[in-house]
C-alpha positions in Angstrom: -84.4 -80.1 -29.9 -81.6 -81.6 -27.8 -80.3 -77.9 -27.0 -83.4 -77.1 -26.3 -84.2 -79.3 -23.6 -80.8 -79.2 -22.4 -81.0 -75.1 -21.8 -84.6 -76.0 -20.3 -83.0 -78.5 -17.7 -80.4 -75.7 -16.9 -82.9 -73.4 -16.2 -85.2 -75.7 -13.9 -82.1 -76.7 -12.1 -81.2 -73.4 -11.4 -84.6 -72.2 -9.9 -84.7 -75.6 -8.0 -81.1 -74.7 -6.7 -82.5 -71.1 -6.1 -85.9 -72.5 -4.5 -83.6 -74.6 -2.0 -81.2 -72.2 -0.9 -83.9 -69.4 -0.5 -85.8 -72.4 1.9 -82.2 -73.0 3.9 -80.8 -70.1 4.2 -83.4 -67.9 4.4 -85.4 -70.0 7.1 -88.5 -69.9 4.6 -91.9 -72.3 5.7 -95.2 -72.6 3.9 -97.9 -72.9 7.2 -100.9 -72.6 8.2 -102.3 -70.4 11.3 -102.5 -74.2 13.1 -99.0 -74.5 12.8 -98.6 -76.9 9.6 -96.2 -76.9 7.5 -96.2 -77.8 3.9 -92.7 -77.2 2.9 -89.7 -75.9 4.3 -86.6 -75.9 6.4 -86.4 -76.5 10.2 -83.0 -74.1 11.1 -83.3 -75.7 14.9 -82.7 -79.4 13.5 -81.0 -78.9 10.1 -84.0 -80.8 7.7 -86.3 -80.0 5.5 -89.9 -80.5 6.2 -92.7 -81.7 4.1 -96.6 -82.0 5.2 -95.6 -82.1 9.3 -97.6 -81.2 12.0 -96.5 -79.4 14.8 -95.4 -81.9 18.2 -95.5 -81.5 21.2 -91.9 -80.9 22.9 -90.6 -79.7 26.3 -92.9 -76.7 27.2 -94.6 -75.2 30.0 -95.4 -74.8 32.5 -98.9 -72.6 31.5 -100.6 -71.8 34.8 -104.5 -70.5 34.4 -106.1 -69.2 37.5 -109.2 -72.2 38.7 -112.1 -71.7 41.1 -110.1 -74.2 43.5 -106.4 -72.5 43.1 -104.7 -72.9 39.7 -104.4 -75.7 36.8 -100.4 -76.1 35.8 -100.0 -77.4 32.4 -96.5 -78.5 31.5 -95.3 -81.4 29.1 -93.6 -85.0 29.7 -91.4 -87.4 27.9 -93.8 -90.4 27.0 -92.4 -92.7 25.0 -90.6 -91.6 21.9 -92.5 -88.4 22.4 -94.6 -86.2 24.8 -97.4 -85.6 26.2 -99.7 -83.0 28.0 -100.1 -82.8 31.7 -102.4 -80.9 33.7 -102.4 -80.7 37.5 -105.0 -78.2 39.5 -102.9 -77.2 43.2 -104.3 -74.8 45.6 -104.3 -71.1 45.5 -102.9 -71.1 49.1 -99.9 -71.1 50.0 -98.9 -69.6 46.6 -97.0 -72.2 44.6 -93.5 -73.1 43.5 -93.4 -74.1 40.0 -90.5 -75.8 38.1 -89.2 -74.2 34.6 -87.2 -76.3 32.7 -85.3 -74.8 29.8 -84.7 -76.3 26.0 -81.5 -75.2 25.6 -77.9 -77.6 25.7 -77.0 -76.8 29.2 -80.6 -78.4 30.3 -81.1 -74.9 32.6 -84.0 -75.1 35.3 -85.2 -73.0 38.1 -87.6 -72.4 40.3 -90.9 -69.6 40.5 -93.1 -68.3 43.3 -96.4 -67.4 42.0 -97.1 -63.8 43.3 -100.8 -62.5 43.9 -101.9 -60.2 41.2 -101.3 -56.9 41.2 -102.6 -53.8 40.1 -100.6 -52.3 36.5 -97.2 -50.6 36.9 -96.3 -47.0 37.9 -95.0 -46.4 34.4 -93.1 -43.4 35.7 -90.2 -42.8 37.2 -89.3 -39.2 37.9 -85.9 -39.8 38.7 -83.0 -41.4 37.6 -81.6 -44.8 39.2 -78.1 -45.4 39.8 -78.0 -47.7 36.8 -80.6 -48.4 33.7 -79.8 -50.9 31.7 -81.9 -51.1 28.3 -82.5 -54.2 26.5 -85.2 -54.7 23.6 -86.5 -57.8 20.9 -84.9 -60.6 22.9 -87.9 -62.8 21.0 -87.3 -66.4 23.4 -84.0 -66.1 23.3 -83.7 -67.5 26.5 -79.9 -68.1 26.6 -78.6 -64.9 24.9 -80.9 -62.7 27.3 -78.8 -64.7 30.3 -75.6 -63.8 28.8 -76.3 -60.3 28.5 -77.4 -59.9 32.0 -75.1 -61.8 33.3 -72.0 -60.0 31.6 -73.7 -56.9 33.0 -73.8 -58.0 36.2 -78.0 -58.4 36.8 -78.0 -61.8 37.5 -76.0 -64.0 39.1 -75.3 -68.0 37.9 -78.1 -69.3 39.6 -80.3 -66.9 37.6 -81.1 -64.4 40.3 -81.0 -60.6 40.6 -78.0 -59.6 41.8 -77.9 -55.3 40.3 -79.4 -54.2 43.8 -81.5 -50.6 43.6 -80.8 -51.1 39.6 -83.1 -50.7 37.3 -83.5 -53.0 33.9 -86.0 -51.6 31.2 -87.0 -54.2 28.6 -88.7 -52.7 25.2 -91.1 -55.2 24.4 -91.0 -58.2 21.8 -89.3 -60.6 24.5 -92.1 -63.2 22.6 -92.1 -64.9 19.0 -89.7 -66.9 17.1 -87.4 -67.9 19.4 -88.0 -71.4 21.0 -87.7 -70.2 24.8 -90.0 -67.3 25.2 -91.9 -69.2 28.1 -89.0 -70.0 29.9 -87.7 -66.6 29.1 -90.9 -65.0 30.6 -90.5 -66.9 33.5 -87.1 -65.4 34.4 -88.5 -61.5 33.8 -91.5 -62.3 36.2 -88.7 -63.8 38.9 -86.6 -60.9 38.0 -89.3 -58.3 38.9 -90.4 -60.1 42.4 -86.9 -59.9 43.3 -85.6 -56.4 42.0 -88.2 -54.8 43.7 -87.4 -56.8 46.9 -83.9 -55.5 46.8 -84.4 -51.6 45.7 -84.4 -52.1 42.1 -87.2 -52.4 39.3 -87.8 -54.4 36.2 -90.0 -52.1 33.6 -91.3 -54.4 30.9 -92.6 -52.4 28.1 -95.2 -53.9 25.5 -94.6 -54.5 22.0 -96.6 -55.7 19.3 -95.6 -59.1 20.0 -96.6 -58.9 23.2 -99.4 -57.9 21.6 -100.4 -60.6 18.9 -99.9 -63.1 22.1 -102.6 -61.7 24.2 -104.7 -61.9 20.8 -103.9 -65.5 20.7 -102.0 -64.9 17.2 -99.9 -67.8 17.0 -97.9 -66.9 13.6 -94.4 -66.1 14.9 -94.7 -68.9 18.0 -92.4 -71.7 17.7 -94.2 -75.0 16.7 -94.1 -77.0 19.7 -96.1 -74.0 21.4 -98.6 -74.2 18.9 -98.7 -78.0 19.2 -99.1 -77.5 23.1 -102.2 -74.9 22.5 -103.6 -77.7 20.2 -103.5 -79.9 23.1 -105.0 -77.6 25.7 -107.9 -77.9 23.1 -110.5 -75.2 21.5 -109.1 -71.9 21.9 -105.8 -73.2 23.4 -104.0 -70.4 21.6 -106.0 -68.0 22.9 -106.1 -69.8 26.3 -102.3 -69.4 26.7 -101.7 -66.1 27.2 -105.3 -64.5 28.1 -106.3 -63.0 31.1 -107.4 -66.1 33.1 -103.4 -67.1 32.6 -100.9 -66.0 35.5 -98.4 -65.0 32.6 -101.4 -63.1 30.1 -102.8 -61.5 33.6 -99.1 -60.0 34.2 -98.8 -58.8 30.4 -102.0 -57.4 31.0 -100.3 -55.4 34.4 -97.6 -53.7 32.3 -97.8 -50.7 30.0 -97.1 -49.7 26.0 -94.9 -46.2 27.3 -92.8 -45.7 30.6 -90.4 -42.8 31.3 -87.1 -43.5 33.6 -85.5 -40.5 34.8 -84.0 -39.5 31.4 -85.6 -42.0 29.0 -89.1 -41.9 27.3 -89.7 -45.9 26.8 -91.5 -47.5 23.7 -91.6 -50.2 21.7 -91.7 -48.6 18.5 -92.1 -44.9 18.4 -94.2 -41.8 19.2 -96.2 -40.7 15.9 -97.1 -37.2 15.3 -100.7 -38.6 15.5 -100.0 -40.4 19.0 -98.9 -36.7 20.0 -101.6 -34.9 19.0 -103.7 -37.2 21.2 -102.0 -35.5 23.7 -102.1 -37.9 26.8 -99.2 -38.3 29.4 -98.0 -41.4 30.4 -100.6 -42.6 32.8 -103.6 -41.7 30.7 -101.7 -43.4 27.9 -101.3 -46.5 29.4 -105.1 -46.2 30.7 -106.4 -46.0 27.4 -104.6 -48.7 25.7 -105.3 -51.5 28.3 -108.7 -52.5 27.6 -107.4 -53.1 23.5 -104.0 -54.7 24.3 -105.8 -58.7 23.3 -107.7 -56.3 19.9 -106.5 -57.8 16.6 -105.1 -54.4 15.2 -107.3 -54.3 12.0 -110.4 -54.3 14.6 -109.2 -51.5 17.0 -111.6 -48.7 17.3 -110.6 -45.8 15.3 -110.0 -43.9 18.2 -107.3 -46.0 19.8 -105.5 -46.4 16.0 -103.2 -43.5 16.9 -102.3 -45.2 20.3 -102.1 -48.8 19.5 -102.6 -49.1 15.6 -100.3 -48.7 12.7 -99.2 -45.2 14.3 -99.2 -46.0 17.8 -96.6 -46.4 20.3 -96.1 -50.6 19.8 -96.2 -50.8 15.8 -94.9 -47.3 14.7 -91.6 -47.5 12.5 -91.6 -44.1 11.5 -88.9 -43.0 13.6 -86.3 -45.1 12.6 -86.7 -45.1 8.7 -84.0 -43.7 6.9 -83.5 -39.9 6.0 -85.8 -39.5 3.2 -88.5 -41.7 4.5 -88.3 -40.5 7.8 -88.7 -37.0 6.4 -91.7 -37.5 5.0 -93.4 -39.5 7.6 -92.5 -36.4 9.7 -91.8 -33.4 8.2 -89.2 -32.7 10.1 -87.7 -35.9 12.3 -85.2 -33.9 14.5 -88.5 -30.9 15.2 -90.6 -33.5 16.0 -88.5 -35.2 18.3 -87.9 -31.8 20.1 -91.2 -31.8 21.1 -91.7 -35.6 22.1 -89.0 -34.6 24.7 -89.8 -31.3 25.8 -94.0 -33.3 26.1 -92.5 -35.6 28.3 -89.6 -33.5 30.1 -87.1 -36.4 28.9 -83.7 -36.2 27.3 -84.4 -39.1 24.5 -86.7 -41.8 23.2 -85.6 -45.4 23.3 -86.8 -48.2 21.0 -86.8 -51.6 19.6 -88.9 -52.6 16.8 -86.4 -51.7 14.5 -83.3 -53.4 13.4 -79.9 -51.7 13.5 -76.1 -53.3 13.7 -75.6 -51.9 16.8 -77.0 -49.9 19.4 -77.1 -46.5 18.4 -77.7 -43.2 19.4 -79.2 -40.8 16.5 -81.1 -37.3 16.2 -78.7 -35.4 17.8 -78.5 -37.7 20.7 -82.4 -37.9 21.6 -83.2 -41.3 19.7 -81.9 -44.5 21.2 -82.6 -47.3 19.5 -81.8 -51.2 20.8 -83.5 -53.7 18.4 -80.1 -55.7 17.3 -80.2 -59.2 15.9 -79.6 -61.1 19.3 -80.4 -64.7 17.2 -77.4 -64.0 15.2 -75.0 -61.5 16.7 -73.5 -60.7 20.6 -76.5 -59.2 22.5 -76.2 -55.8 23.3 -77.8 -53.0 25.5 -77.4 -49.3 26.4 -76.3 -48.6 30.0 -77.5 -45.1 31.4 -75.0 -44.6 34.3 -73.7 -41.0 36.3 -75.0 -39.4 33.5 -73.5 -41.4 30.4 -74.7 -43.4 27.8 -73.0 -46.9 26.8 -73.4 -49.7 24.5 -72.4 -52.5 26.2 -72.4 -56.2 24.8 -72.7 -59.8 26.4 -68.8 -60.6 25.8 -68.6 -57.5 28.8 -67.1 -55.2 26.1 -68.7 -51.5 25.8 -68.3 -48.0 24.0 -69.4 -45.3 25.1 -72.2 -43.3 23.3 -72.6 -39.8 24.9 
């Protein structure tokens, strides 16, 4: 009997042991869509958590456009804690808003509000003296600095600085990481002044993008969720819809772009995406009206554009061999005609994790999603013709 309960307490101590390190080490929380979490480990602070709520922490700001101007939410120390603010300031002249950053250096800096405009040329013919290609930076506010700033983009007070340049981002620059407001804050800047100086910013939608727009608040770090609660019913929605300056300007940018060379997407080109057989421009038409549609409730018609198969979820490119294969028929056929349909030399995605930048297919598939959280960021660089993987610590290797 004694053995017996002996082994018995060796074997629940083991799955506790098990339970705990699977909860530390692999960053694992039981929630709810509101943000609460029952158990589990919080990676930013070190502790475990136990029936917690999500608080309200440095965020903001969140600027909705208001029959008198705009409303600027942002978030103050009060107390021991924070607290909501909301301000309403004219439409005219177009204001000058504050960002302040969470990270250790305590970064800030300051954004112009721009009038709307109407959605991007998602084409460009030609190719710019320099494209640098960047995807899945997912808030990570200080890593995407780095980067450009070892590539020479951006200068130390956060401004564009790469002239008639051009910087293509791959969508999923939202979720999990705790700066994505701040860090969508610096791509709006970034664009107002590229295009000032000669250059362009082309953001690219993923499906993070997406699930924002839908108000999904799943992957969002907890203090935004605690912020939406506090903007009240529909907050999460509220945050980045179309009555926000930040959901309008998602809104503005499209789900496939070409640069010179490059065919631009989030997550791949599907045979069925093909056979719809839309260029760029009616692409981009098409999918605006459903970029905010949960993907289960897209009409069947847009499924092959924006659904499990379309151009922001797709994975099929990127599976390995066998799988790839199959999904295809033939992977390296079917890419021959993606760029011969689009008169490109290569696709370039993110979505899908690799070590390292990398250049497959017999040169025509570029794919960028690295682990930025946990590694050097990198990017390719498209420059006099050659491709190179270059990383924040300014090292690079060339690719083609």
């Amino acid at each position: 009997m004694r053995k017996t309960i002996k082994w018995i307490g060796i074997v629940v101590g083991a799955a506790i042991v098990t339970l705990l390190a699977f909860v530390v080490f692999g960053g694992f929380r039981l929630k709810d869509p509101q943000g609460n979490v029952a158990f589990g480990w919080d990676s930013q602070r070190d502790r475990f958590q136990i029936l917690e709520k999500p608080e309200l922490a440095l965020d903001g700001p969140h600027v909705f456009q208001s029959a008198a101007g705009f409303e600027v939410g942002d978030t103050v120390a009060s107390g021991e804690g924070w607290r909501l603010r909301t301000v309403h300031v004219p439409a005219q002249p177009l204001p000058v808003l504050t960002v302040r950053v969470d990270n250790a250096a305590r970064t800030s800096f300051e954004v112009q509000l721009r009038l709307a405009s109407a959605p991007d040329d998602a084409v460009v013919a030609t190719n710019p003296s320099r494209l640098l290609m960047v995807s899945d930076m997912e808030g990570e506010f200080d890593k995407f600095v780095a980067l450009m700033q070892s590539q020479g983009v951006i200068d130390g007070g956060l401004h564009w600085r790469f002239g008639d340049g051009h910087v293509a981002l791959l969508g999923d620059f939202v979720d999990r990481g705790g700066d994505m407001v701040p860090l969508l804050w610096l791509i709006y800047r970034l664009e107002g002044e590229a295009q000032r100086a000669g250059g362009r910013v082309h953001y690219v939608l993923g499906n993070h993008e997406q699930l924002g727009m839908a108000g999904k608040t799943k992957y969002w770090s907890r203090h935004l969720v605690a912020t939406a609660q506090a903007l009240g019913d529909g907050g999460n929605e509220r945050i980045f819809s179309a009555s926000s300056v930040l959901g309008a300007w998602l809104r503005s940018k499209p789900v496939i772009a070409r640069v010179g060379d490059h065919l631009l997407v989030h997550g791949g080109i599907s045979r069925k995406f093909l056979d719809l057989q839309l260029d760029i421009e009616a692409a981009n038409t098409a999918a605006r009206p459903y970029l905010d549609v949960e993907r289960s409730l897209l009409p069947v018609a847009v499924q092959p554009l924006l659904g499990r198969n379309g151009v922001t979820w797709y994975h099929g490119m990127a599976l390995p061999g066998e799988k790839r294969y199959a999904e295809e028929e033939d992977a390296v056929g079917h890419l021959r005609q993606v760029v011969a349909r689009y008169g490109v030399k290569r696709v370039a995605i993110g979505h899908s994790l690799v070590p390292d930048v990398v250049l497959e297919q017999q040169g025509m598939l570029l794919r960028l999603d690295v682990q930025h959280s946990e590694q050097v960021s990198q990017a390719a660089l498209y420059e006099s013709g050659r491709l190179w993987r270059v990383s924040a610590d300014g090292s690079r290797q060339l690719l083609e």
